[in-house]
C-alpha positions in Angstrom: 86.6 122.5 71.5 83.1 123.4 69.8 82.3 122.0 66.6 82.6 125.1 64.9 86.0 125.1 66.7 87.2 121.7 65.3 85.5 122.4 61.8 87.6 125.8 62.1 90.6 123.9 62.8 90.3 121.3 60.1 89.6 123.8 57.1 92.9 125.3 58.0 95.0 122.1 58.5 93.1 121.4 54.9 94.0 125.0 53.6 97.7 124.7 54.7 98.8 121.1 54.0 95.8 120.0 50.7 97.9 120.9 47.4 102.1 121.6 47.3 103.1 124.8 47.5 106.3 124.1 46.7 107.6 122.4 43.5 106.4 119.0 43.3 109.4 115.8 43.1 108.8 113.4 40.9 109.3 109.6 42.1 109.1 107.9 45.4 106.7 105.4 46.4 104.0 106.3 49.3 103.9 103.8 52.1 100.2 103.6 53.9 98.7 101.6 56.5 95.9 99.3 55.4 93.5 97.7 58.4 92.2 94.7 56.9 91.9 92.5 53.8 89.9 94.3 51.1 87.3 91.9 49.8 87.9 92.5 46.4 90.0 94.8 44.4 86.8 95.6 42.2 85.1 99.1 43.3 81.5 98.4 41.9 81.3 95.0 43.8 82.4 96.4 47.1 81.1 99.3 49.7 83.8 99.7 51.9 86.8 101.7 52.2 89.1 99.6 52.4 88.3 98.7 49.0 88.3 102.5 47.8 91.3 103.8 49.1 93.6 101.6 47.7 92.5 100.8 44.1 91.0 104.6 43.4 94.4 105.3 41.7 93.7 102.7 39.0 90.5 104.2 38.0 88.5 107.6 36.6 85.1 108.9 36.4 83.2 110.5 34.3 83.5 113.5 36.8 84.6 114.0 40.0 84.4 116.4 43.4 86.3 118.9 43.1 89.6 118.3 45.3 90.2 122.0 46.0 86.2 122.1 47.8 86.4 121.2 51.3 83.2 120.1 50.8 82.2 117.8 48.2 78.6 119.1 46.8 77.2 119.1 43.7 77.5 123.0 42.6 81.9 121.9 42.7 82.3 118.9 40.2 84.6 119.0 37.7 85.3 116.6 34.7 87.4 113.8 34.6 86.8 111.6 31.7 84.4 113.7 30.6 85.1 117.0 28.9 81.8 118.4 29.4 78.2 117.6 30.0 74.6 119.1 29.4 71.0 118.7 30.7 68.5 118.6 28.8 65.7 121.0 29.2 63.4 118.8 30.8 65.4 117.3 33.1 65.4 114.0 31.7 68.8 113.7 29.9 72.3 114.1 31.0 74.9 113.9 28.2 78.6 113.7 28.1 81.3 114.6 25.9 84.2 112.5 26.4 88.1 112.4 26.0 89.1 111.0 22.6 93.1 110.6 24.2 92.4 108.0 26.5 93.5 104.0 27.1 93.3 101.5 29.2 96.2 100.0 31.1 96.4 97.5 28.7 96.9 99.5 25.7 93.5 99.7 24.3 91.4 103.0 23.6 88.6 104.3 26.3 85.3 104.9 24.4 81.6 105.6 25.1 81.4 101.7 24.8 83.4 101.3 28.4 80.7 103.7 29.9 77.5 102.2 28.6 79.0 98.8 29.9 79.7 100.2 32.7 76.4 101.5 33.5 74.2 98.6 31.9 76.2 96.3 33.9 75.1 98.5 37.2 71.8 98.5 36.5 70.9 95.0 35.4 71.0 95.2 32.0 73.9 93.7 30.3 74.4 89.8 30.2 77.5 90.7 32.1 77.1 90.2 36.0 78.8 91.4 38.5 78.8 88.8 41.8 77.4 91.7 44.2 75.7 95.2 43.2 75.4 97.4 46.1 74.8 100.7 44.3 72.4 99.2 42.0 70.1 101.2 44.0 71.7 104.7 42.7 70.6 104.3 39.1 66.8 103.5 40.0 66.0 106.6 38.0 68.3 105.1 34.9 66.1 104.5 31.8 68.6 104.1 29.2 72.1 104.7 28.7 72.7 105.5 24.8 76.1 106.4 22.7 76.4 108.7 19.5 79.8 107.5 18.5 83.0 106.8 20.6 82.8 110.7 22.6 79.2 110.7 23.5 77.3 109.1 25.9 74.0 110.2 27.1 72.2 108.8 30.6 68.4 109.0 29.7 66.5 108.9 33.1 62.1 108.0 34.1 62.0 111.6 36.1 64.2 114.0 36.2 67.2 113.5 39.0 69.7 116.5 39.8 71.9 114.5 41.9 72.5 111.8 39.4 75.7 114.0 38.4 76.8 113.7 42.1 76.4 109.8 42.0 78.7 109.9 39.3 81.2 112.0 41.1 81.8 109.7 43.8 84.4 107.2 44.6 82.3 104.3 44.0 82.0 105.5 40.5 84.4 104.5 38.4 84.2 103.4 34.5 85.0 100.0 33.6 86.5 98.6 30.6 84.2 96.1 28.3 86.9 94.0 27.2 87.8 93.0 30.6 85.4 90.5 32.8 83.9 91.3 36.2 85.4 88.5 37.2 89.0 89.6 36.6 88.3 93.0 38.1 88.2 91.3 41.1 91.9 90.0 41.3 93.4 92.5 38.8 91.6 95.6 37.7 92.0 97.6 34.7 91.7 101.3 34.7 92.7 103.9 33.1 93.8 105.9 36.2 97.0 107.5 37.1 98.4 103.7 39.0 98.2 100.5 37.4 97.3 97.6 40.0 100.8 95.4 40.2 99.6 92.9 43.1 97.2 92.5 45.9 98.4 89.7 48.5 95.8 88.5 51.1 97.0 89.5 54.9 99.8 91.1 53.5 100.2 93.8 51.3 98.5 95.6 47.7 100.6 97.4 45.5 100.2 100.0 42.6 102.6 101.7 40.3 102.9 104.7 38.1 101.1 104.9 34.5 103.6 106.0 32.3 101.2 106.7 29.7 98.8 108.6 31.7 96.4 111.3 29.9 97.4 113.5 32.1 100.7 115.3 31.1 103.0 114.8 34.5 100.9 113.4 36.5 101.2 111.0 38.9 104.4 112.3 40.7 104.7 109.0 42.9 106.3 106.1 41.6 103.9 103.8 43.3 101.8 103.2 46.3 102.3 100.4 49.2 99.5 99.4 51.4 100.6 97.0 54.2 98.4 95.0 55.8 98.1 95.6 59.8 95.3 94.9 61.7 96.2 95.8 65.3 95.8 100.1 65.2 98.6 100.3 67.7 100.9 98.3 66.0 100.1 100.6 63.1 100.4 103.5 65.0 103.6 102.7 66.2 104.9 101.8 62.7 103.6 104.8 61.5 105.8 107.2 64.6 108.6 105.6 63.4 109.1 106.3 60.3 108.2 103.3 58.5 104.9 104.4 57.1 104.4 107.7 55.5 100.4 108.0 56.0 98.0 106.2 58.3 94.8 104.2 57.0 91.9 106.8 56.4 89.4 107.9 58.8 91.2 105.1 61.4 92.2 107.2 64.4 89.8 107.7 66.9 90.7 111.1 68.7 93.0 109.4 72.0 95.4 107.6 68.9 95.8 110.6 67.1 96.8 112.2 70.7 99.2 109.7 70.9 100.1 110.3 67.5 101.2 113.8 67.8 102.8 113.3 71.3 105.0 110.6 69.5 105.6 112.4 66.5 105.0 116.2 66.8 105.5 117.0 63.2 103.1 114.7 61.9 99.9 116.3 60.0 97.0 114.8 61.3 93.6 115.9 60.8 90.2 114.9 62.8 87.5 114.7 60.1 83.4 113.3 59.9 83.7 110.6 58.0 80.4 110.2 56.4 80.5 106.6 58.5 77.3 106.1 60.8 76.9 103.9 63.3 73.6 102.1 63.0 71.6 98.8 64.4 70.8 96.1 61.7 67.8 94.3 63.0 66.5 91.3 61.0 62.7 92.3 60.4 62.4 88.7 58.9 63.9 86.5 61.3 62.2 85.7 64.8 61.9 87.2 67.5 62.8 90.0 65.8 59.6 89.7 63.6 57.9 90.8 66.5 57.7 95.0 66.1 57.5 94.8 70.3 60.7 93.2 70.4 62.6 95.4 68.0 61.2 98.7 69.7 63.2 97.6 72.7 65.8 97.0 71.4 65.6 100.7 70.3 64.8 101.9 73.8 68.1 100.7 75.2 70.4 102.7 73.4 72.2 105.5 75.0 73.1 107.5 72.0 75.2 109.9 73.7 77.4 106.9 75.6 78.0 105.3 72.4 79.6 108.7 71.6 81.1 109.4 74.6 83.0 106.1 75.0 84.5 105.7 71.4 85.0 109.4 70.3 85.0 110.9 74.1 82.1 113.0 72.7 83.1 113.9 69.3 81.0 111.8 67.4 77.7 113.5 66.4 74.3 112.2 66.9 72.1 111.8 64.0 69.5 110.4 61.4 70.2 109.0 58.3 71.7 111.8 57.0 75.0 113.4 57.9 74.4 116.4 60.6 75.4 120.1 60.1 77.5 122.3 59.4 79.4 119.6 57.1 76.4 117.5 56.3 74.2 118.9 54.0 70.9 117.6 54.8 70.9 115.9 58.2 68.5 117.4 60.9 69.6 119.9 63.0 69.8 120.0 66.7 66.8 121.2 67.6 65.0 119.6 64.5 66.5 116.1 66.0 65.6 116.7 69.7 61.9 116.1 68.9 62.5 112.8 67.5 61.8 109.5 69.5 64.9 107.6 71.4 67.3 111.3 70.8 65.8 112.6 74.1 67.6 113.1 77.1 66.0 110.8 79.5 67.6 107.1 78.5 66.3 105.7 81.8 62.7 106.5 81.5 62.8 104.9 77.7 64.5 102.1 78.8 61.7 101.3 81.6 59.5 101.4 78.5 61.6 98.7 76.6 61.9 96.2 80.3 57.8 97.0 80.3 58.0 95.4 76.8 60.0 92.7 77.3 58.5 91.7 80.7 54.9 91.7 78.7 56.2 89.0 76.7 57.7 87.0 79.3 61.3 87.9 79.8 62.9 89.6 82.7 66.6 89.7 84.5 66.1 85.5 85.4 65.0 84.9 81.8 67.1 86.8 79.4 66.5 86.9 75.6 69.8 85.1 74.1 71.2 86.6 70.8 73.7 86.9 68.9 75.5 90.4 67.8 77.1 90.0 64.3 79.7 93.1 63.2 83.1 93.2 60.9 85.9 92.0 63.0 88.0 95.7 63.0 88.1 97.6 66.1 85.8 100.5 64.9 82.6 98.1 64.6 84.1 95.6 67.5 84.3 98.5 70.0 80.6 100.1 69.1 79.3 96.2 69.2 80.7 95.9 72.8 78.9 98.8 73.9 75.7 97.8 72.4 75.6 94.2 74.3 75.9 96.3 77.0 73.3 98.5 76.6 70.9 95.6 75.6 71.5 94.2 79.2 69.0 97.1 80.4 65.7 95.7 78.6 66.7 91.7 79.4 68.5 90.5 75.9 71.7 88.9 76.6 74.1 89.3 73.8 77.0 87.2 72.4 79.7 89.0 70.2 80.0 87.4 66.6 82.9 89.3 64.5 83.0 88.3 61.1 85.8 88.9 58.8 85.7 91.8 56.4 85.6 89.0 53.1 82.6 87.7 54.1 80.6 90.8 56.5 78.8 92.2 53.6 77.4 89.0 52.2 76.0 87.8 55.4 74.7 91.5 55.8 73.5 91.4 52.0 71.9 87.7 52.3 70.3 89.0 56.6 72.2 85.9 57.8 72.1 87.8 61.1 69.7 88.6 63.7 70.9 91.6 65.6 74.1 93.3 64.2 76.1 96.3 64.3 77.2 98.1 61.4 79.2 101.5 60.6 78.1 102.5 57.5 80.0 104.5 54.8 78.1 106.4 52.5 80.4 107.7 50.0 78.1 110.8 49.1 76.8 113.0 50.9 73.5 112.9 49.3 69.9 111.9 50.3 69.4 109.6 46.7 72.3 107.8 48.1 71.3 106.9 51.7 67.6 106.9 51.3 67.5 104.2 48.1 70.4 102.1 49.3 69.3 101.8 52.7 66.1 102.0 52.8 64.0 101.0 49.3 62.0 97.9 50.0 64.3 95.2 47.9 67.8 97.1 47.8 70.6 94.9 48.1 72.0 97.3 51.1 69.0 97.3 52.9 69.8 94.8 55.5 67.0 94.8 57.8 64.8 94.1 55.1 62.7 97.2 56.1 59.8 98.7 53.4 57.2 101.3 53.0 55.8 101.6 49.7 54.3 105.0 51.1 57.0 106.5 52.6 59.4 105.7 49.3 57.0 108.0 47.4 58.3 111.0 49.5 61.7 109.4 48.5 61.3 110.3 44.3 59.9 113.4 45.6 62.9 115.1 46.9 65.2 113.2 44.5 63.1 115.1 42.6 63.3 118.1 43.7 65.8 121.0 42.5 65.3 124.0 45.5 67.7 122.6 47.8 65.9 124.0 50.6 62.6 122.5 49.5 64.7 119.2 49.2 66.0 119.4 52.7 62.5 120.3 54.3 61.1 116.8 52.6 64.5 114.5 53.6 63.8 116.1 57.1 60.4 114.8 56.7 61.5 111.1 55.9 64.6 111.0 57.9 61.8 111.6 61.0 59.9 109.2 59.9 62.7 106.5 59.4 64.2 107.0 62.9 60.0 106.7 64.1 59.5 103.2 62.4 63.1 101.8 64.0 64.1 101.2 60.3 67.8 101.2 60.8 68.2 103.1 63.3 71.2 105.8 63.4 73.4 105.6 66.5 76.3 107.9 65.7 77.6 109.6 63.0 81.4 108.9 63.6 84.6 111.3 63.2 88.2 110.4 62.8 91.7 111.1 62.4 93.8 110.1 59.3 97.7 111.2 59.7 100.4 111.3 57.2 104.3 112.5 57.2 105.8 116.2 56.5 106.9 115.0 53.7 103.7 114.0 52.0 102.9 116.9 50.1 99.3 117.2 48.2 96.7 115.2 50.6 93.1 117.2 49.8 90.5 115.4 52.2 86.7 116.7 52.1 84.7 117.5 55.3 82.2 115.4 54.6 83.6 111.7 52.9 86.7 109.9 53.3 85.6 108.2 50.2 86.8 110.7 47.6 89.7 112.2 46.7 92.1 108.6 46.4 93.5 109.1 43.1 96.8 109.9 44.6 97.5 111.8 41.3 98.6 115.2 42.8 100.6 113.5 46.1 104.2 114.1 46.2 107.1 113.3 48.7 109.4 115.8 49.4 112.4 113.5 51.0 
């Protein structure tokens, strides 16, 4: 099927089965799949799914993507904790006006207080810390965050920053409460969200249940939420046929499962989705040999994009930049834009010579290998893309060892470069360029793993954020996104797609086209059983 095919096909699987057309049921409790051990329970702290999926329901935003768009964009937010908001005329100031009939899960009122927290904790300026901060990077345009009594709050910005409200919207965005420590948000969150956390056991299981005394009048339906713990996807999947799970981990199934899925359970909804995941090649610019610019374009040179595709998504998987392709993405690089761009062409062989000619010039060669690790997260998604890579590496002489590391510890090794070589599959949360190019790519962000950094090219980066023609915008993050994949920055592998599946009974599942990290509240879900 084309891609306009399977984009055709998921809009109307999105159209039929997103809200309840039917009279929602109150009560129930919605049994999911989970993959792995979260690292945390607290959002901010994390950047990973399996974080965001299961504690979303204990938090709101100030705003939020508009569940009804299949696409989450900035022209289709909507408020959340907010009741409205305003620019001011130079760009410079975004204020809110907030809900005064709000409290936290442990009875006390929500104020403007819990968002300038929130906020100066993000961006450094609070004596309160949080342990890691990998979306400190968003807010690089944050000034000041001021309040004008307890429903007003006003983000006061160095230039002026469109996207910032789309930042905001995103599942990594939630408010916290001051009165409660970073610390204990770790271990057991409070929100004011439509679930209050009950439990999260390590290996085993997390649990939320239904705020009675949510601001929102009859909302959630569910009683509660289950995730259960199981890290082996066909023993999930098999789970899951039976009967014993009403909805499959997000974004899990690669296309062959979901077959099997709907061969084993014809009446299950499933739907293939981008992901907003990339697959992409951490190389430790600090730590030798992979100091050595020779060595890392090699590396680069042995990468069959297209296998990598091939083999885990039989060819549904998109190739790439940094940003997410079209027609869901936004601002990534089309086609033809993309085929002029080193290590996309056609002709893997000839490159490859080019990397052996490399390698052979400074004194390897098939009787004297390079010996390296390859570091990923030990779930099958990065362990099957890793597997591939050590092979591909083979071609230019570098002998790789596979090194899974558990999801509790990946992203502080990653954060820290204790790696050399490693492969990652990136979520980016929002599909926006302030997000990927300052997270990934700022010289000194905490989620810049390779350590990469070019004062001149991070100019270009403010420009666009800048920038509020959207086509003017795109024509300059076509420009860097170039220029990143050029300079073997980080470079982008695949952009991956994949199935999530839930029970015809699950009523109100809204996914966008372009994250699997939105949309979690759970608020509107209802089983009809």
């Amino acid at each position: 099927m084309s891609s306009a095919g399977r984009l055709a096909v998921t809009c109307l699987l999105l159209s039929m089965f997103g809200a309840g057309a039917h009279a929602q049921k109150q009560g129930g409790v919605l049994r999911v799949t989970h993959r792995d051990n979260p690292p945390s329970a607290s959002i901010h702290e994390e950047a990973t799914i399996s974080t965001v999926m299961p504690f979303a329901s204990v938090f709101n935003n100030l705003v939020v993507f508009d569940p009804d768009s299949r696409q989450n964009r900035l022209d289709r937010i909507i408020p959340e904790l907010a009741t409205r908001w305003a620019w001011s005329e130079d760009g410079r100031t975004l204020t809110f006006t907030l809900r005064d009939d709000v409290k936290w899960h442990d009875g006390q009122k929500f104020t403007s207080s819990d968002v300038k927290c929130t906020w100066d904790m993000l961006t450094g300026r609070s004596e309160s810390k949080l342990r890691k901060n990998p979306r400190k990077s968003w807010y690089f345009d944050v000034r000041e965050i001021t309040t004008d009594g307890p429903n007003e709050v006003a983000f006061h910005l160095v230039d002026p920053q469109p996207s910032l409200l789309a930042l905001l919207a995103a599942g990594f965005s939630p408010v916290y409460p001051c009165h409660v420590n970073a610390a204990q948000m770790r271990t057991h969150p409070i929100g004011t969200g439509p679930f209050k956390f009950v439990e999260l056991k390590q290996n085993e299981s997390m649990r939320v249940e239904r705020n009675p005394d949510y601001w929102k009048p009859g909302r959630p339906y569910l009683d509660g939420v289950e995730f259960t713990i199981i890290p082996n996807r066909s023993t999930a999947i098999l789970a899951f046929v039976s009967g014993r799970f009403d909805m499959t981990f997000t974004g899990e199934l690669p296309p062959e499962l979901v077959k099997d899925v709907q061969a084993q359970a014809p009446k299950a909804i499933c739907v293939m989705q981008p992901t907003n995941t990339q697959g992409n090649l951490l190389i430790n610019f600090d730590r030798p040999p992979f100091n050595d610019a020779r060595i890392r374009k090699a590396v680069g040179l042995a990468i069959d994009r297209r296998a990598f595709s091939e083999i885990i998504s039989r060819g549904i998987d998109k190739l790439g930049g940094a940003m997410m392709p079209p027609p869901e993405g936004q601002w990534g690089m089309t086609p033809e834009v993309l085929e002029t761009v080193p290590g996309y062409g056609k002709d893997v062989e000839q490159a490859r010579e080019q990397g052996r000619a490399i390698m052979r010039s400074l004194g390897y060669g098939p009787d004297k290998p390079l010996a390296i690790k390859v570091s990923t997260r030990n779930i099958p998604d990065y362990r099957d893309a890793a597997v591939i890579l050590i092979d591909h590496l083979k071609n230019v002489y570098i002998q790789g060892e596979l090194e899974p590391i558990d999801t509790s510890v990946w992203y502080a090794r990653m954060a820290r470069k204790d790696y050399s070589v490693g492969m990652n599959v990136q979520g980016v949360g929002v599909d926006d360029p302030d997000v990927v190019l300052f997270a990934t790519y700022a010289c000194g962000s905490e989620r810049n793993y390779t350590g990469y950094c070019n004062a001149e090219l991070e100019k270009l980066f403010h420009k666009q954020s800048m920038t509020a023609d959207v086509e003017q915008r795109r024509q300059i993050v076509w420009q860097i996104d170039e220029a990143l994949q050029e300079d073997g920055a980080r470079p982008v592998i695949y952009h991956g797609q994949a199935g999530t599946c839930w029970q015809p009974s699950v009523k109100g599942v809204r996914l966008a086209v372009n994250t699997i990290y939105n949309h979690w509240r759970f608020e509107d879900v209802w089983l009809d059983r």
